[in-house]
Every structure is written in structure tokens, then in C-alpha cells.
C-alpha positions in Angstrom: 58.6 70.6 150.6 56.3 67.7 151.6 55.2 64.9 148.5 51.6 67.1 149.3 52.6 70.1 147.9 55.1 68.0 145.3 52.5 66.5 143.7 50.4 70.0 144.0 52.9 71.3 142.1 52.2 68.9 139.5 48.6 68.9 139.6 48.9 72.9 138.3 50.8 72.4 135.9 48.1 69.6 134.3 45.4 72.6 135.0 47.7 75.1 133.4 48.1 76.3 129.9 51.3 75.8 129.2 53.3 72.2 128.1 56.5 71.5 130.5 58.7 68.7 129.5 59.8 67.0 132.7 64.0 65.6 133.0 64.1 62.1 132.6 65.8 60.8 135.7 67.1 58.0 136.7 68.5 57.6 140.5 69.3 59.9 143.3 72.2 61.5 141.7 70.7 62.5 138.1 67.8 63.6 140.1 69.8 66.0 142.3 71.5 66.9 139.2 68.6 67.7 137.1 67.5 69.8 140.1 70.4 71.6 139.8 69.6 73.3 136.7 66.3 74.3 137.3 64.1 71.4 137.0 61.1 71.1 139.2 59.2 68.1 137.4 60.4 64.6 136.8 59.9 61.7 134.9 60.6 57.8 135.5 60.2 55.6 132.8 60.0 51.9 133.4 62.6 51.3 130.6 65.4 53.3 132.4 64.8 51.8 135.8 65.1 48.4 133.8 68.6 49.4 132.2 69.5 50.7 135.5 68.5 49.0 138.3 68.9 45.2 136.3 70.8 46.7 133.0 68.2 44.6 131.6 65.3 45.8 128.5 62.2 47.4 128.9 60.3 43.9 129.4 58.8 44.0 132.4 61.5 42.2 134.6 61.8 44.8 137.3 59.9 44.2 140.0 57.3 46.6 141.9 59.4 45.7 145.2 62.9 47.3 142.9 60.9 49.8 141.1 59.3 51.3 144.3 62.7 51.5 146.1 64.4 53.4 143.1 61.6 56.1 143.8 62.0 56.7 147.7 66.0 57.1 146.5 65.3 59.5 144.0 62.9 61.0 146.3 65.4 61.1 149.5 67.6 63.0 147.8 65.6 65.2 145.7 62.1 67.7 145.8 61.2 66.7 142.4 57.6 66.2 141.5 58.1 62.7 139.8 55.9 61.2 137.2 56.3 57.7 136.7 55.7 55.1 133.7 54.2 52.4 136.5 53.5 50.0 133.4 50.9 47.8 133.7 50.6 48.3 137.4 52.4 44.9 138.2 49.0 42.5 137.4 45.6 42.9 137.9 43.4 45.6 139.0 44.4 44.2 142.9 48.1 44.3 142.1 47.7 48.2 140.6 45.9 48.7 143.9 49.3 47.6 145.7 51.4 49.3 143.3 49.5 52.6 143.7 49.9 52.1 147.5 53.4 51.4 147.0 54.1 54.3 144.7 52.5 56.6 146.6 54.2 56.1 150.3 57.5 56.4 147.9 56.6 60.2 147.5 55.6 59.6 143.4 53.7 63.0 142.4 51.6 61.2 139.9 51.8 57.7 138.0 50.5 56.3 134.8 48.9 52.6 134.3 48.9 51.6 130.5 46.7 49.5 128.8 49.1 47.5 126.6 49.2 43.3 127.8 52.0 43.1 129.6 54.6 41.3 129.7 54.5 39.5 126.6 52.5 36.7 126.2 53.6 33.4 124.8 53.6 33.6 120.9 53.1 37.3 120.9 54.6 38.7 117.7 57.6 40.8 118.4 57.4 44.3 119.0 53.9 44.0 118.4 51.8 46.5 121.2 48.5 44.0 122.3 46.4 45.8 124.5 43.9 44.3 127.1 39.7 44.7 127.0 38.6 48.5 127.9 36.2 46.6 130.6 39.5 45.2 132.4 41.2 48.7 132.0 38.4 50.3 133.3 38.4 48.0 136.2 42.4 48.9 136.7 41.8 53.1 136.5 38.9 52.6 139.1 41.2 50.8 141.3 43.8 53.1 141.4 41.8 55.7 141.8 40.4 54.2 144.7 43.8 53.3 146.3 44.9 56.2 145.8 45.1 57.9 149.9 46.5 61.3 148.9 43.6 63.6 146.7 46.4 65.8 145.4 48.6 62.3 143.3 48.2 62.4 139.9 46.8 59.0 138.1 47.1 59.1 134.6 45.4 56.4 132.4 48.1 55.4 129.7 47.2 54.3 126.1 48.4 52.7 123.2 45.7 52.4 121.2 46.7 55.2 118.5 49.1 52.9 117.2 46.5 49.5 117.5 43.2 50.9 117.0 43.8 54.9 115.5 42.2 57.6 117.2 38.7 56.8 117.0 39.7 54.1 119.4 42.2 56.1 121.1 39.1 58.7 121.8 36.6 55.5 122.9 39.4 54.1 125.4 40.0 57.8 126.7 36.3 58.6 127.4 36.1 55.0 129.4 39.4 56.2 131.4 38.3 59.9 131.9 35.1 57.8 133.6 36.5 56.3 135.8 38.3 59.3 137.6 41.5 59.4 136.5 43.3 63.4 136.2 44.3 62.6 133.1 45.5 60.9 129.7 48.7 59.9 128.2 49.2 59.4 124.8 51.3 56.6 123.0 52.0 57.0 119.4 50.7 60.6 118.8 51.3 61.8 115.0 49.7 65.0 114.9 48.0 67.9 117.4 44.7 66.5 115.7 44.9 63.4 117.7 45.5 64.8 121.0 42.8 67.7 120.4 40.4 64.3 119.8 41.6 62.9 122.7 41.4 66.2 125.2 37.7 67.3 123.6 36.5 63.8 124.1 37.6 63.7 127.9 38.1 67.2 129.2 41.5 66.2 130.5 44.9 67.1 130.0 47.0 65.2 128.4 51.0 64.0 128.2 52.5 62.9 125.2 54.5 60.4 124.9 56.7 61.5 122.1 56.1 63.7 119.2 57.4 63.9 115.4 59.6 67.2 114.9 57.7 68.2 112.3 54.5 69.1 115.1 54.9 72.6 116.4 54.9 72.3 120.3 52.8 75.4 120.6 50.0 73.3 118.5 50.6 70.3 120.9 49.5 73.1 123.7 46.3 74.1 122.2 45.4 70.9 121.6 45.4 69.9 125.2 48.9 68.8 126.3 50.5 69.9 129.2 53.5 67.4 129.7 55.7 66.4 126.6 58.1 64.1 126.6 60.9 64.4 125.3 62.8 60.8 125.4 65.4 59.6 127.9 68.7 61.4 126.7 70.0 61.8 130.0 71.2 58.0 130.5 72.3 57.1 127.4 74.8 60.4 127.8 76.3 58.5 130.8 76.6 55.8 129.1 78.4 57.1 126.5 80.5 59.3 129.1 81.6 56.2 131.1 82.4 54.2 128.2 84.7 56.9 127.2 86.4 57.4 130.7 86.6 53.9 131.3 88.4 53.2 127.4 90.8 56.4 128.0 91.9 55.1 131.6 92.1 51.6 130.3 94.1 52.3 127.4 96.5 53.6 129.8 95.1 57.3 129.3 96.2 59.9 132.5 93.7 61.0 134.6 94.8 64.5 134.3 93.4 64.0 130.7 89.9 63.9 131.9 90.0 67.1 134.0 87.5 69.4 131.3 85.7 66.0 130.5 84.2 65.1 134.5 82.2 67.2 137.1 85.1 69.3 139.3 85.7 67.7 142.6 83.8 71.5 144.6 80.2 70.2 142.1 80.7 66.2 142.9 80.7 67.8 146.8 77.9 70.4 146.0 75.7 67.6 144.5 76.0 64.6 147.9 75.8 67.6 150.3 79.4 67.6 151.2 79.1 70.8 153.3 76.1 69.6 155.3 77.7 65.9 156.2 80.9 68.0 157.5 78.7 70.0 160.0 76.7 66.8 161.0 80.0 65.0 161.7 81.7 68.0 163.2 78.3 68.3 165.4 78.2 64.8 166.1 81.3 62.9 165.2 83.6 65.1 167.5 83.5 65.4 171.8 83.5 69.4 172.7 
């Protein structure tokens, strides 16, 4: 499968009816892993390739130069249509122009650009979400969508502003991003199906959620217009946990034999880095006849 007919694959399930929650991945290995289980859509958030790549926090550290290279691994080894959180876009409307050109020859299916001012400013109160002018994200959709060299990748305009300015100017920031071209919205902050049904009638766009509280049914969250939940980033925090615990057994002077129903058997470690197919390369190529 080409990253045409990747992102293609993403682009139905935005003009679908039903709401897919994509695995949150976070390198080549959890990608092939997710894969194996069934997945065919994933998601990379900015935060997890800051804990992973620098095991720094979500504060806009990494660089486009790291980010981008953490995609073409993920995208090597897997066929997963990837969404990812590209933040701010790295700058101005001219640096989202070379992070959507970046992004996009790293085989991302689709990518959202936020509105929230980024990274924080000096004196900004902490924790506090400050988002820029609608004029100057305006200016940022419209760039992306014009760097943008493949029709079929999906440019999603991000927004904070349920939590800042409530949905009325969630729904005004929305109908100024749906104008500018972009396939669809994602939501920050969503509290009820109301909210996203405001957002979707406004625009005409699917939408992906962010998050949601338990307490909305995910079949309202579907008629309201969502067609990507997310569902947080379980999937390294488990590793975390899992190494901390391996590490602190074998440490503690623990036997490795101990671990054996704890760890991935040595025939899926081989299934997962393609162990069959590097044998016949280096019996094809490795060995005179």
C-alpha cells in the first residue's frame, strides 16, 4: 500500500458514518504491533514523540527535523494511515508550509495544525491554553492547504477554543477554518455531543475529538458529527510501567525465567522485526551458491 491509498483510507473513514478510534503509536515497533491486532488507522501525538524521542514534556522542544523522522520510522515499518498532532506547525504560516511539506514526504495520512500560542510565552500563566488571532490561523490553514502536494492528505484545523472562548467561539473559529479548505475539525475540550453537533452543523465537516467525558454515549458523539475519537495515549505509559517492572525484578536480582508469561515469546519478537524475511534476504544475498 502506497501513502496515496493510506491516506485514502483515511479520508473514508472522515466521509463515513461511523467514529474509529485510531492506536496511539509511538515508533516503528508499537506501530507494527498495533498493526498486529487489527489496527489500520493511527495516531501521533506531539506529547508522546516528546516523552519518547527527548523523554522530555509536551512543551514544544521536539523539533520538526526529530518529529518528521519519527514518522518515516513508523512509516518504514508499518501501512498505517497516521494522523498526527503537528502542533503549531513549527512557527508561522511559512514554517507550517515546511512542516506540511515535511510531514507529507514522511508518508503522514493526515495532520492537524492547532490554534493554541505555542510554546509558551514569557509570563504566560501555567497551564493556561492562549490561543493566537483567527486572522493569523486563517492565514496558517490556507497555507497548509496550499502546501499540501498530495489531494488525498488530510489537514485538520485544531482548536482549543471550547475551553477559552465556549462554543460559540469554538463554532466562529471552526466556520473561519472550514473556509479556508481544510477536511476537517478537531476538537479540544469537548463536554457534550452538543458541542460537536454546533461545531459539524456550522462547518459541514467531520470532526475528531480530542477526548470525551465517559458519561457521553459514543454513539451520540457519531450523530453529532465525529468520526475519529480519541481515546488517550495508554499504549506508552503501559511500557513504561512494563519496563519499570522488568528492569526492578532483574535488578533486584530476579531470574529471567521469572519473566517468561510477563514478555512477548521469542517466535512474536521475530514475527514483529520480520525475522523470517531478513533470513531469506541473507540466505539470498549473504551466502555464495
Amino acid at each position: 500500500m502506497n501513502h496515496t491509498e493510506q491516506r485514502k483510507r483515511l479520508r473514508a473513514v472522515f466521509a463515513g458514518t461511523k467514529c474509529i478510534s485510531p492506536a496511539s503509536v509511538y515508533d516503528a515497533l508499537s506501530a507494527r504491533v498495533a498493526e498486529s491486532v487489527g489496527y489500520e488507522i493511527g495516531m501521533l501525538a506531539g506529547s508522546v514523540a516528546s516523552n519518547t524521542t527527548l523523554a522530555a514534556p509536551d512543551i514544544i522542544v521536539l523539533t520538526l527535523t526529530e518529529f518528521a523522522d519519527q514518522v518515516r520510522r513508523i512509516m518504514r515499518a508499518s501501512e498505517l494511515s497516521l494522523i498526527v498532532d503537528a502542533d503549531h506547525g513549527y512557527g508561522n504560516a511559512l514554517n507550517v508550509m515546511r512542516t506540511v511539506g515535511e510531514l507529507e514526504h514522511a508518508g503522514v495520512s493526515g495532520m492537524s495544525i492547532e490554534d493554541t500560542a505555542l510554546p509558551a510565552r514569557f509570563g504566560q500563566a501555567e497551564g493556561a491554553d492562549e490561543l493566537i488571532s483567527l486572522e493569523e490561523m486563517a492565514g496558517k490553514l490556507k497555507a497548509a492547504v496550499t502546501a499540501r502536494r498530495d489531494p488525498s492528505t488530510v489537514i485538520l484545523g485544531r482548536t482549543s477554543a471550547l475551553r477559552v472562548e465556549g462554543t460559540e467561539g469554538a463554532v466562529k473559529r471552526a466556520k473561519a477554518f472550514a473556509a479556508t479548505g481544510v477536511d476537517a475539525i478537531f476538537l479540544i475540550g469537548v463536554e457534550s455531543a452538543e458541542q460537536v453537533r454546533a461545531v459539524h452543523e456550522a462547518t459541514r465537516l467531520p470532526i475528531m475529538v480530542g477526548s470525551a467525558p465517559a458519561s457521553i454515549r459514543r454513539e451520540d458523539i457519531v450523530a453529532a458529527g465525529a468520526r475519529v475519537l480519541l481515546q488517550g495515549h495508554q499504549p506508552l505509559p503501559a511500557a513504561v510501567k512494563a519496563l519499570r517492572e522488568v528492569y526492578a525484578h532483574l535488578h533486584s536480582g530476579g531470574a529471567p525465567a521469572d519473566l517468561k508469561d510477563r514478555i512477548a515469546s521469542a517466535k512474536e519478537m521475530d514475527a514483529l522485526v520480520s525475522g523470517d524475511a531478513y533470513k531469506k534476504w541473507q540466505r539470498e544475498y549473504l551466502r555464495s551458491k
